[in-house]
C-alpha positions in Angstrom: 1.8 4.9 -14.6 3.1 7.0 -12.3 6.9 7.3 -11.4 8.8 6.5 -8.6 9.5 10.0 -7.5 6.0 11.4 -8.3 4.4 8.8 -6.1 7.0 9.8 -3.2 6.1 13.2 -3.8 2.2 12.6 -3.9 2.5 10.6 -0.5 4.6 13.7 0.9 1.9 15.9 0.2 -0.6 14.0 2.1 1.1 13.5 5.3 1.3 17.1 6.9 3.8 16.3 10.2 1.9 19.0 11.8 -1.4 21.1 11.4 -1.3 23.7 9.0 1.7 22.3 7.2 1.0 21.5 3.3 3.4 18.7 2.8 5.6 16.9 4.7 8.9 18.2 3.6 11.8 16.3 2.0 14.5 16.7 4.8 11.4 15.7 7.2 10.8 12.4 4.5 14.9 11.8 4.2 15.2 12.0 8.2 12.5 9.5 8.8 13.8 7.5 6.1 17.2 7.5 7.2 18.7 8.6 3.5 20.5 11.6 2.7 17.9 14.5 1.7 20.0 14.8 -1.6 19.8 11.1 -2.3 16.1 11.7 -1.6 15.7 14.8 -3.9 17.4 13.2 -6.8 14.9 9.9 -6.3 12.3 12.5 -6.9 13.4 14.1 -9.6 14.0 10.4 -11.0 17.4 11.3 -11.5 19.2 7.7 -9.6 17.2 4.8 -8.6 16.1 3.4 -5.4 17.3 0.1 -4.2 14.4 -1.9 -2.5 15.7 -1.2 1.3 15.4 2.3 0.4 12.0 1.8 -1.2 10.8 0.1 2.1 12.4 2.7 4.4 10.6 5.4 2.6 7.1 3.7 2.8 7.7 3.1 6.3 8.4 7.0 6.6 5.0 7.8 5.0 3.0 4.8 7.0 1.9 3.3 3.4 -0.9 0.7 3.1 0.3 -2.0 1.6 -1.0 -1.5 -2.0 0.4 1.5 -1.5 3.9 0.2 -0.9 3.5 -2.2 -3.6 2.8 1.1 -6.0 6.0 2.2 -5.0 7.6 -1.4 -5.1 6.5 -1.3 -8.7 7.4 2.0 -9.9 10.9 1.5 -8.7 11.4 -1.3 -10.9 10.4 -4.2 -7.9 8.1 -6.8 -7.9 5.5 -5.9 -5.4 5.4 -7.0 -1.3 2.7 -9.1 -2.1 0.3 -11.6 -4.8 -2.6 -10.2 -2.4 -2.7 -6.8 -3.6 -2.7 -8.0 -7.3 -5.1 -11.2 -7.1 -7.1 -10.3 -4.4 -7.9 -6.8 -4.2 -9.8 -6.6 -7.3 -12.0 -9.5 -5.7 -12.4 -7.1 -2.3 -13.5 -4.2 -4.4 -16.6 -6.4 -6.1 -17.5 -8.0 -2.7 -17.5 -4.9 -1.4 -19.9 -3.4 -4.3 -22.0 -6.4 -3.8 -22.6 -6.2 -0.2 -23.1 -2.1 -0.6 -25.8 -3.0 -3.1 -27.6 -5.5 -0.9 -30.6 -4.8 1.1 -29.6 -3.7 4.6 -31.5 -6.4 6.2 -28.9 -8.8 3.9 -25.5 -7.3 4.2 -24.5 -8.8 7.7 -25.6 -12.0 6.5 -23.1 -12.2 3.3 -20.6 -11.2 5.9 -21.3 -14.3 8.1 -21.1 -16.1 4.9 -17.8 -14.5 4.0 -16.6 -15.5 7.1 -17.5 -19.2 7.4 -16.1 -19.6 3.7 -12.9 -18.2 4.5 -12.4 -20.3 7.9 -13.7 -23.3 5.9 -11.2 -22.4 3.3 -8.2 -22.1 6.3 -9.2 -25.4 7.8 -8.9 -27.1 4.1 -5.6 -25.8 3.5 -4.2 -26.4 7.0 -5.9 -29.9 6.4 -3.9 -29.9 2.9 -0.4 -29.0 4.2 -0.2 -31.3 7.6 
């Protein structure tokens, strides 16, 4: 597993703030963050840790997807944002393998499926909690 400040480091490098630049650079990160660029540095070099409103305003910096954040959630010690990204995203990956490997002619159809089970699903629950 990755650390805290390597994942911070590997989300800087792929958010250029402007064409040609490799990496968005720490005092760019610590700005948008609203942290001190040394705080930053030393939460990069895993030096200090990271409380969880400085995890968040750092993902926000970067625009993370949200198994991305929880990633970062995680390496910093946190439980992550959300159950989603660790019951449901393995789920998404195989529906998404199943579908691909579906005749063409199929693949909308499994969608509509999809679809109908999860409203069905939402009207159950709604039905469960009133």
């Amino acid at each position: 597993m990755r650390t805290f400040g390597e994942l911070i480091l590997e989300h800087r490098k792929r958010f250029p703030v402007m064409a040609g630049e490799p990496l968005m650079s720490r005092a760019e990160l610590a700005r948008r963050a609203e942290v001190d660029p040394g705080y930053l540095s030393s939460l990069e070099k895993n030096i200090r840790h990271a409380g969880r409103n400085t995890v968040h305003k750092i993902a926000e910096a970067l625009h993370l997807k949200a198994a991305d954040y929880d990633a970062l959630l995680v390496s910093a010690g946190y439980q992550p944002s959300s159950l989603r990204t660790q019951m449901f995203e393995p789920l998404c990956a195989d529906l998404d393998d199943i579908i691909a490997a579906s005749p063409e002619d199929l693949q909308e159809d499994i969608r509509g499926s999809l679809r109908m089970l999860i409203r069905t699903s939402r009207i159950a629950y709604q039905d469960a909690i009133a």
